[in-house]
C-alpha positions as CSV (number, residue, x, y, z in Angstrom):
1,X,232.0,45.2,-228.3
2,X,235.0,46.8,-227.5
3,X,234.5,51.2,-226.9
4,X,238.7,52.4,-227.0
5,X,239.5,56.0,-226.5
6,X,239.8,56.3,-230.2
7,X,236.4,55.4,-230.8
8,X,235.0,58.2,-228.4
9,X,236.8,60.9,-229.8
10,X,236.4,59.6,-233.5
11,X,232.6,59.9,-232.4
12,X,232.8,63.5,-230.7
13,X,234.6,64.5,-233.9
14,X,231.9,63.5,-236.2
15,X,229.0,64.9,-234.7
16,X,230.6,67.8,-233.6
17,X,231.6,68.6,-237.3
18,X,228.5,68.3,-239.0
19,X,228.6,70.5,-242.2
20,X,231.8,72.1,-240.8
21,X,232.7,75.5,-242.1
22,X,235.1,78.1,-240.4
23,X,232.9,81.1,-241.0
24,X,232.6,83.3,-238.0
25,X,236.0,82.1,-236.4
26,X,238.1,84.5,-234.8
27,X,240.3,85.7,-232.1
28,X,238.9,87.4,-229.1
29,X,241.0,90.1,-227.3
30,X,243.4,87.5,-225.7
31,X,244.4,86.0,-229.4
32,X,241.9,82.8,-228.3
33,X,240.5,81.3,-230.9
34,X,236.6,81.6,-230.7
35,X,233.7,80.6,-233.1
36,X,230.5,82.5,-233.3
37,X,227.4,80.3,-232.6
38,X,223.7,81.6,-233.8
39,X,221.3,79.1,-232.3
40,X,221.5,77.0,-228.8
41,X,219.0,73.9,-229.8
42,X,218.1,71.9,-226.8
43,X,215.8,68.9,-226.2
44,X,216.0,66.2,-228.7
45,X,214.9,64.2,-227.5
46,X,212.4,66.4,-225.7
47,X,213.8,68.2,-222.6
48,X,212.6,66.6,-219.3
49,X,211.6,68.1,-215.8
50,X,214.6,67.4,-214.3
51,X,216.7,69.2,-217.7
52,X,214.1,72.6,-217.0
53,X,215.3,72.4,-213.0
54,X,219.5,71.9,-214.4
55,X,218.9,74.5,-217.0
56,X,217.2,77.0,-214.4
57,X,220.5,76.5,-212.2
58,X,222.8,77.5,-215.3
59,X,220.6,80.2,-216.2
60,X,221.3,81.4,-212.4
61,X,224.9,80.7,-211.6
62,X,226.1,84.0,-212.6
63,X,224.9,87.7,-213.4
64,X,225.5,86.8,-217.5
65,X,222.2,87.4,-219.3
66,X,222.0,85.8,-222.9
67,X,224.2,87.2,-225.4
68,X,221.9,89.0,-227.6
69,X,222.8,87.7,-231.1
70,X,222.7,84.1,-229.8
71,X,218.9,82.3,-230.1
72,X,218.4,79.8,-227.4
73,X,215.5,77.4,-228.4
74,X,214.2,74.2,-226.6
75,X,211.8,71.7,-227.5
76,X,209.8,70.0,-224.8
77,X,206.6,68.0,-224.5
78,X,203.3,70.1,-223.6
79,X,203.2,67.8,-219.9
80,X,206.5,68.8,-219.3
81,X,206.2,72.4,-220.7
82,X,202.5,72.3,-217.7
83,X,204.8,71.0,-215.4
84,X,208.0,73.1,-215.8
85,X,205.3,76.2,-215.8
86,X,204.1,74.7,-212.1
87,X,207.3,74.4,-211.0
88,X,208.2,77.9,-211.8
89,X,211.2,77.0,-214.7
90,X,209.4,78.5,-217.7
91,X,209.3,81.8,-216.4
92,X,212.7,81.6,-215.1
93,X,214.2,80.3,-218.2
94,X,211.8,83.0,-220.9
95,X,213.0,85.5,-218.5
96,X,216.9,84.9,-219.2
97,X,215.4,84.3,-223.5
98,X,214.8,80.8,-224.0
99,X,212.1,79.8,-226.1
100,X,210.2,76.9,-226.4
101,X,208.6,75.0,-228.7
102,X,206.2,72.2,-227.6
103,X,205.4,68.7,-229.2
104,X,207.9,68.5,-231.8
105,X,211.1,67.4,-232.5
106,X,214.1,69.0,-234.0
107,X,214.2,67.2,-236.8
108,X,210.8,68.4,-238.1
109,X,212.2,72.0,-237.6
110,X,214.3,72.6,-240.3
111,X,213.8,75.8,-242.0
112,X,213.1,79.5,-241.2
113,X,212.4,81.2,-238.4
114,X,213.7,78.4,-236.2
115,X,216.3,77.8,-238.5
116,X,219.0,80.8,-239.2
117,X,219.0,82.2,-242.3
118,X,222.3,82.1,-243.4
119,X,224.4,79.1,-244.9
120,X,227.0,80.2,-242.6
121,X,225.0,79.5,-239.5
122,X,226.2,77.5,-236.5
123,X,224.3,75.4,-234.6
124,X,225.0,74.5,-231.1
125,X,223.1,71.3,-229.5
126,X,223.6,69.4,-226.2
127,X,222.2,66.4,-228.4
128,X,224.1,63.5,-230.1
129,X,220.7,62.7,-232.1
130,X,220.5,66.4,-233.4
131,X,224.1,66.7,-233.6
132,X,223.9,63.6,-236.1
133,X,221.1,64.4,-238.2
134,X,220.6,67.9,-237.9
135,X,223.6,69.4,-240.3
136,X,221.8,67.1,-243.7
137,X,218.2,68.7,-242.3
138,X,219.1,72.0,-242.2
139,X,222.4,72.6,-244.4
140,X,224.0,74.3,-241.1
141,X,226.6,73.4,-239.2
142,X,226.2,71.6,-236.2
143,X,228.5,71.9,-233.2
144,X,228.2,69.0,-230.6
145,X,228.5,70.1,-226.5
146,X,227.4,69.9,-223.1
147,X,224.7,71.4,-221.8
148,X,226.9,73.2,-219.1
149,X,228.7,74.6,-222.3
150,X,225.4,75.3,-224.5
151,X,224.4,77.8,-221.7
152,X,227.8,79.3,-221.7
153,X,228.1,80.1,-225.1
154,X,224.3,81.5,-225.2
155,X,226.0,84.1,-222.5
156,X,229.4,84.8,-224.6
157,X,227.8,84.3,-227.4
158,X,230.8,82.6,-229.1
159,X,232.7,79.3,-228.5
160,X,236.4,78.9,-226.8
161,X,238.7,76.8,-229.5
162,X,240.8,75.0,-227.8
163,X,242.5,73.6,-231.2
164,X,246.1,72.1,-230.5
165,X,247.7,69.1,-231.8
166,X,246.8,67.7,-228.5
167,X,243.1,68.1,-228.0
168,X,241.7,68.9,-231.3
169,X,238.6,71.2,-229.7
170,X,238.0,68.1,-227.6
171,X,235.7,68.5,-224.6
172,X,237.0,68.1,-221.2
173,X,235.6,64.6,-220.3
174,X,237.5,63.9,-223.4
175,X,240.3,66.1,-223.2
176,X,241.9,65.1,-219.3
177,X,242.6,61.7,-220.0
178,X,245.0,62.8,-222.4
179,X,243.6,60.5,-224.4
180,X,245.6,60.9,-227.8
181,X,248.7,61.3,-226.0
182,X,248.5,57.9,-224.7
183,X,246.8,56.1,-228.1
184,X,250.4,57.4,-229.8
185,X,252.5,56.1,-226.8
186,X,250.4,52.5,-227.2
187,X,251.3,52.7,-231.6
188,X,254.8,53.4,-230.6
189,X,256.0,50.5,-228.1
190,X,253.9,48.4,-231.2
């Protein structure tokens, strides 16, 4: 099986767009587009030791505290949750608001409280499984990032745009190989 460029990016696209609406879309101060997110869902599959010991280090890099109307929520096994509690993560990660939900998956929570409320909702997730399924479970829609960028927007509490002809709100794995730049410059010597 050949994987080109266009594939990956055809992929990101789809689960990043899950049930796409534009609701809660604005500018910020500098005229940046910027897209409100409501819930941060991590660990589908469940989150592992080593994800608790990376998300306590993102938690930590700055002074940001979590944004206040953005819901951070992680599933995890009840070992690892026993584990993570040993290690001192839990406390470290309820401390900044992260809340966990043991021996579950994401795709068994698919209404209220975990679930916003509103249609309008946006749901942020680290997970290409969740990204997938998760907009037909829960009539949301489902934005598709890494966790590096889950945690930032839990501290913003919105999402940078970077919507151009060029990049299309691609991530930046995706984004600096220029990758649509050189699929048109391969259809045009075609």
């Amino acid at each position: 099986v050949k994987v080109t460029p266009t594939h990956l990016i055809d992929a990101y696209e789809t689960l990043n767009s899950g049930g796409s609406n534009n609701q809660g879309t604005s500018s910020d101060e500098t005229g940046t587009s910027v897209e409100k997110i409501d819930l941060i869902a991590l660990g589908n599959p469940h989150l592992s030791v080593s994800e608790l010991r990376r998300l306590t280090e993102l938690v930590k890099q700055d002074e940001r505290k979590k944004h206040g109307d953005v819901r951070v929520m992680a599933a995890l096994s009840r070992h690892v949750h026993s584990q993570g509690k040993k290690l001192g993560y839990i406390k470290s990660l309820e401390d900044f608001g992260i809340t966990f939900v043991n021996d579950t998956c994401w795709c068994m929570m698919i209404d209220q409280p975990i679930i916003p409320a509103s249609a309008e909702a946006k749901i942020m997730t680290n997970s290409g499984k969740y990204a997938h399924y998760g907009a037909g479970l829960t009539n949301r829609s489902l934005r598709f990032a890494s966790l590096v960028e889950c945690i930032d927007v839990s501290k913003n509490g919105t999402r940078l745009l970077n919507r151009n002809e060029n990049d299309s709100c691609l991530p930046s794995w995706l984004r600096k190989f220029n990758v649509r730049t050189f699929v048109s410059a391969v259809k045009k010597l075609k």
